[in-house]
C-alpha positions as CSV (number, residue, x, y, z in Angstrom):
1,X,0.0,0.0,0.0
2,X,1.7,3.5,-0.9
3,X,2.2,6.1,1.6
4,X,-1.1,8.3,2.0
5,X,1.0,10.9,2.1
6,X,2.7,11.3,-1.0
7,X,1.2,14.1,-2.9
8,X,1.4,14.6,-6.6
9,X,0.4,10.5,-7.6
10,X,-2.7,11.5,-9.9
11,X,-2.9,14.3,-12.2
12,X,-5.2,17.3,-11.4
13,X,-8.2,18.2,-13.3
14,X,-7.3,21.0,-15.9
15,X,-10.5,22.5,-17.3
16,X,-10.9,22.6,-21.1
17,X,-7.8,20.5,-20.9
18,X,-8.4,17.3,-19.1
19,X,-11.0,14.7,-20.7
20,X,-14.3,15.2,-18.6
21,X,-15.1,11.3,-18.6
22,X,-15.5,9.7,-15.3
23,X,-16.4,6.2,-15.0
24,X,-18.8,5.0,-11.7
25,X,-18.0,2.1,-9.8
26,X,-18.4,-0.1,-7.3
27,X,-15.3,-1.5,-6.2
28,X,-12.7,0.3,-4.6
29,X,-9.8,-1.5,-6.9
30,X,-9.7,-0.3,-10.1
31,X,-7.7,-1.3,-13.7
32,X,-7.2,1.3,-16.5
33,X,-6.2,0.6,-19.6
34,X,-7.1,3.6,-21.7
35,X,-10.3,2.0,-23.1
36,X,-9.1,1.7,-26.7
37,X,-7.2,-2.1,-27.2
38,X,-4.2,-1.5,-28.6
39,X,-4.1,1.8,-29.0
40,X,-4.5,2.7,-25.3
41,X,-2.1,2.6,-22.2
42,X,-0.4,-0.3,-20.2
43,X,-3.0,-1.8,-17.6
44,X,-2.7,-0.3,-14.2
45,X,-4.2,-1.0,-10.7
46,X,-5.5,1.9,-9.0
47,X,-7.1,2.0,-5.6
48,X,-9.7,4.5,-4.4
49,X,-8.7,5.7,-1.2
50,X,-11.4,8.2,-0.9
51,X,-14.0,9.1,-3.6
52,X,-12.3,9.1,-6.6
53,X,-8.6,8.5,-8.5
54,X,-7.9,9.9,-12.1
55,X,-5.4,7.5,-14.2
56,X,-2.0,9.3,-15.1
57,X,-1.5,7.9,-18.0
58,X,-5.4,8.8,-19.6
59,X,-6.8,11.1,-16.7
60,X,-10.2,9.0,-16.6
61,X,-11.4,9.4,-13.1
62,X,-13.4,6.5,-11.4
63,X,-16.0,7.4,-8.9
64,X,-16.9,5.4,-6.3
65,X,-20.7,4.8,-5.9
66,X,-22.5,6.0,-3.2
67,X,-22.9,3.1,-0.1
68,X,-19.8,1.0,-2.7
69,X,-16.4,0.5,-1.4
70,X,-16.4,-1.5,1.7
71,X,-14.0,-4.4,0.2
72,X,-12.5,-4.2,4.1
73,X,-8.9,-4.0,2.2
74,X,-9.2,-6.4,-0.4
């Protein structure tokens, strides 16, 4: 598990710049791949430690659902 306080790990939404796409779901773990086969990213494991995280390589952001989440660390 990384260090909760290491600032700087997901990229920051940038109006006009940053795709606007967020993706609900219901799990706390998360894998990113860009969404587009071949032509996308690596596939990477992200964990939602609060509400949200925003891929660095594609900035989608996954939102957690409301009452989703408790995996109790799985």
């Amino acid at each position: 598990m990384r260090d909760p306080q290491i600032t700087g790990y997901t990229p920051k939404p940038v109006p006009g710049l940053t795709p606007d796409e967020e993706i609900t779901v219901t799990t706390r773990s998360v894998a990113c791949d860009g969404g587009k086969g071949p032509l996308g990213h690596p596939m990477i494991y992200m964990r939602i430690e609060d509400h949200q995280v925003t891929c660095p390589y594609c900035s989608r952001t996954f939102v957690l659902a409301d009452g989703a989440g408790d995996d109790h660390g799985h």
